[in-house]
C-alpha positions as CSV (number, residue, x, y, z in Angstrom):
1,X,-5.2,-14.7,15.3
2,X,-4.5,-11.1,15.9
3,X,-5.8,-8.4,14.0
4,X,-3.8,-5.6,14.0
5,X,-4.5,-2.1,14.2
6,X,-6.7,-1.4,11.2
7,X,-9.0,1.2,10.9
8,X,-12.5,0.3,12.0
9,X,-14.0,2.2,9.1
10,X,-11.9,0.2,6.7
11,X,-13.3,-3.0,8.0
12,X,-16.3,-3.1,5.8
13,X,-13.9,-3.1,2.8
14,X,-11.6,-5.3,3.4
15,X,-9.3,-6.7,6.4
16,X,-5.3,-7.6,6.0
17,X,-3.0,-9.0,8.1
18,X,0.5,-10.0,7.3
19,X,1.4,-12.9,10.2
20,X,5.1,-12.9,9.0
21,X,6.1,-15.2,11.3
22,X,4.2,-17.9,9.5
23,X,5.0,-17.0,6.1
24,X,1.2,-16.4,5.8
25,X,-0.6,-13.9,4.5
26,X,-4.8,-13.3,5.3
27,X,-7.0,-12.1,3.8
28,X,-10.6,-11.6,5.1
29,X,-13.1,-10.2,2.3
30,X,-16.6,-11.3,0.9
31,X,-17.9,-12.9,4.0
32,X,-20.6,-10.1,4.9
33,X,-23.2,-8.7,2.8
34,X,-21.5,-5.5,3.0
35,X,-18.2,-6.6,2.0
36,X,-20.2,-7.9,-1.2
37,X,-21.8,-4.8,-1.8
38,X,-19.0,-3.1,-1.5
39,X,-17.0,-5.3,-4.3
40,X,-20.3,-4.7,-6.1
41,X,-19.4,-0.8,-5.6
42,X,-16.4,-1.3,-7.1
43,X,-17.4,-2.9,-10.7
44,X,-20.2,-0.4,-10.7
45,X,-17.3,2.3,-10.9
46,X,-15.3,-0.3,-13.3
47,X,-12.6,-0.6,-11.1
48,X,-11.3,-3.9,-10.7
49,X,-10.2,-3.0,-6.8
50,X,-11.1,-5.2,-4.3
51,X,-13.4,-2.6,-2.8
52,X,-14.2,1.4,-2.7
53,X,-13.6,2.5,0.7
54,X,-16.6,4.8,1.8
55,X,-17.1,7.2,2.8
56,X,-14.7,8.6,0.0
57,X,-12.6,11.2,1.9
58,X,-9.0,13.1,0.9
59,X,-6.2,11.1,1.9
60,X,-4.8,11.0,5.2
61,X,-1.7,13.4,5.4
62,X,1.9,11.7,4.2
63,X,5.0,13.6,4.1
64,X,8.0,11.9,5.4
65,X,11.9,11.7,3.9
66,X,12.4,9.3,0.9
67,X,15.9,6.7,1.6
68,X,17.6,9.3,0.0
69,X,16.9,12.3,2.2
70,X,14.6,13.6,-0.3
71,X,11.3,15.1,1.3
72,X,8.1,13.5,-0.2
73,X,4.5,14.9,-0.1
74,X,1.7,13.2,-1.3
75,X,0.1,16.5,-2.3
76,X,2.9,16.8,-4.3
77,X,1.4,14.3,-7.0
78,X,-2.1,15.8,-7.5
79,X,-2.9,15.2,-10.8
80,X,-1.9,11.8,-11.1
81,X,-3.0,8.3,-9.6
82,X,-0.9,7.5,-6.3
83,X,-0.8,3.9,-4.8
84,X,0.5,3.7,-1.2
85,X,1.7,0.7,0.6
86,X,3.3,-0.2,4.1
87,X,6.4,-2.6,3.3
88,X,9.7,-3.9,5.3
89,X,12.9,-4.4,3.2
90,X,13.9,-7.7,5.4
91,X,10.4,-9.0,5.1
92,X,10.4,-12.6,3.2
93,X,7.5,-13.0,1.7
94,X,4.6,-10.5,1.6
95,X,6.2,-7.6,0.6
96,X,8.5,-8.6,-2.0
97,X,5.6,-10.3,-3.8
98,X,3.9,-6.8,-3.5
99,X,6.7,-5.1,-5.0
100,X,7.1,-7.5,-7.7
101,X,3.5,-7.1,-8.3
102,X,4.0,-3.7,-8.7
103,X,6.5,-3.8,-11.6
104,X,4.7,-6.2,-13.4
105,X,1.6,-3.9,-13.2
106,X,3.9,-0.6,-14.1
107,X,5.2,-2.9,-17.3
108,X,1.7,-3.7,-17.8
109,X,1.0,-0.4,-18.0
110,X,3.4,1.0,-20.5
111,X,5.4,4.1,-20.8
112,X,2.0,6.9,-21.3
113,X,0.1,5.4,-18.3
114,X,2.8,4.6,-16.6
115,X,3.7,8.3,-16.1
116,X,0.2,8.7,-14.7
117,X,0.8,7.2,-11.5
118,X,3.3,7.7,-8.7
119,X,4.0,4.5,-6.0
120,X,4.6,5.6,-2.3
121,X,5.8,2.3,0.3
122,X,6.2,3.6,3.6
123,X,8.3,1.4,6.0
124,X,6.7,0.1,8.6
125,X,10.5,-0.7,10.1
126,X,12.4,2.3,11.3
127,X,14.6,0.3,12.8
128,X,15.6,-2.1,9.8
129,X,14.9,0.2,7.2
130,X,18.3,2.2,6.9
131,X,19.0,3.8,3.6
132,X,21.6,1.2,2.5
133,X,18.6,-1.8,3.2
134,X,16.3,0.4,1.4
135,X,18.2,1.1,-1.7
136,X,19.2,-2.9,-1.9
137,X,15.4,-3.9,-1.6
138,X,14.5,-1.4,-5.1
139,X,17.2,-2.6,-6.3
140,X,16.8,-6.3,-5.9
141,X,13.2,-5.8,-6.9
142,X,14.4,-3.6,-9.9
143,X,12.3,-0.4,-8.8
144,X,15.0,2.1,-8.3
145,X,13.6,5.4,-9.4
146,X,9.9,3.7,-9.8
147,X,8.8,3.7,-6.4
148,X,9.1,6.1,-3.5
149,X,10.3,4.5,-0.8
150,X,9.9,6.3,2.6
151,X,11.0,6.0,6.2
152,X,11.7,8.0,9.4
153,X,12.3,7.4,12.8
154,X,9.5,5.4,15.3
155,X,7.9,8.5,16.0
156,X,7.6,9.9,12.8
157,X,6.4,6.5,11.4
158,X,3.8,5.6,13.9
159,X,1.9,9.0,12.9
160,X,1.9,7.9,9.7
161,X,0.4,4.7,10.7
162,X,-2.0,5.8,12.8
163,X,-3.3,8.1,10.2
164,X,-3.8,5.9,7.7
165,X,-5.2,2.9,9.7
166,X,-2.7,0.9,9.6
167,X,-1.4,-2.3,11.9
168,X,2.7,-2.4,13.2
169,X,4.0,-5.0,15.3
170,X,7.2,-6.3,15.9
171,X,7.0,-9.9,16.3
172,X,6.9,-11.5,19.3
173,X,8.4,-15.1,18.6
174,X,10.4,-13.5,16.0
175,X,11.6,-9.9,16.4
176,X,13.1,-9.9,13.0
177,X,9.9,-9.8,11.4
178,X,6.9,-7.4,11.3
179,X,3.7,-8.1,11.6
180,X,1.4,-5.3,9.8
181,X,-1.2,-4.5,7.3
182,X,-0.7,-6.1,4.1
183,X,-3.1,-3.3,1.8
184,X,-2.5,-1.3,-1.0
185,X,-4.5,1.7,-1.5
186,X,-5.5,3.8,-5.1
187,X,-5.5,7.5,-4.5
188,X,-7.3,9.8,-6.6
189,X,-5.9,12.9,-8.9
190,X,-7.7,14.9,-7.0
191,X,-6.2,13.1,-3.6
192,X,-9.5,11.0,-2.2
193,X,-8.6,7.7,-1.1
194,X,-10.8,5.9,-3.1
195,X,-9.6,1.9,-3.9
196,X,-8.1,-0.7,-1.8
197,X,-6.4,-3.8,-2.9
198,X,-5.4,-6.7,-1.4
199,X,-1.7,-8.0,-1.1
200,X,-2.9,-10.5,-3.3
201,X,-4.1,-8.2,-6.1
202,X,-3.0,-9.2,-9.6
203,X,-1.2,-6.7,-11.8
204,X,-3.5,-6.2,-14.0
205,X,-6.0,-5.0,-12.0
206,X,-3.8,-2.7,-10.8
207,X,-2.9,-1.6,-14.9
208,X,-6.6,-1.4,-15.5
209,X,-7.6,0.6,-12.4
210,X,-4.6,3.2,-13.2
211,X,-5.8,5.6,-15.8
212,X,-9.8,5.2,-13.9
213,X,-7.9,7.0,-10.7
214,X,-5.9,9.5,-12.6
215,X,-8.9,10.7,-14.7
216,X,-11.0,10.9,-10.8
């Protein structure tokens, strides 16, 4: 099974891949004393994350176009809580649940926290991800307006990527589908990268972990 393209610093934490092309999604945590102690990191800072990712550094740098043409910055949401994920609008089974996940933890949530966090997905399909398929996926997954959704051509993209650790692959078998990192990762007020999350998280540890990260 390939492993694709994560960050060897984030290994400790936690490792993702999304094999797409058999509806599958891994996920490799709490086999290694570290990765134990690093879940143990996490409650001692009463997160519910899967893990804190350490050393705790600013996040990597993420500006790109939203599907509406809109530039986004990440530095643009110091003060609040930002959660970033890599997601493909055709993608039929990983991501949607992510995104679904999502609401449910936004609802969760309620309107005053809530209005503490910002979401950021980045595509990790440039070529698939055209405004129209964008705006369909919030849409279908009712997060128009709650959820940034960015994209950009190969080259802008892959920066991104390679920045922030994470795995892209076109599948081989099945060149429809992606296979990439499944994570989703809790950014600081103050912009450190602090929590990860598994694409299997549950939305309320998401909701819990919200206002911890904004008040950080």
């Amino acid at each position: 099974m390939r492993r694709n393209g994560l960050d060897p610093r984030l290994l400790l934490s936690l490792l993702a891949l999304v094999v797409i092309a058999g509806g599958v999604a891994l996920l490799t945590v709490g086999g290694s004393s570290a990765q134990q102690a690093n879940r143990v990191q996490a409650k001692q800072a009463n997160l519910d994350a899967e893990g804190l990712l350490t050393p705790v550094a600013p996040a990597p740098a993420l500006a790109l176009d939203n599907y509406l043409g809109q530039p986004v910055n990440i530095d643009s949401y110091r003060g609040k809580a930002v959660l970033v994920t890599f997601l493909y609008t055709n993608c039929p089974d990983i991501c949607p649940l992510i995104t679904s996940n999502l609401r449910v933890a936004q609802n969760l949530m309620g309107p005053k926290v809530s209005s503490k966090v910002q979401i950021i997905a980045v595509s990790v399909d440039p070529r698939g991800d055209t405004p129209k398929a964008v705006a369909a996926f919030l849409a279908r997954h009712e997060m128009t307006g709650r959820m940034q959704y960015l994209i950009g051509s190969a080259a802008q993209l892959a920066r991104v990527w390679k920045a922030w650790g994470v795995g892209s692959e076109r599948d081989a078998q099945q060149p429809q589908f992606i296979n990439h990192s499944g994570l989703i990762y809790g950014i600081t007020a103050s912009g450190k990268r602090l929590a990860v999350y598994a694409a299997s998280f549950q939305p309320a540890e998401i909701a819990h972990d919200v206002p911890l990260l904004a008040a950080r």
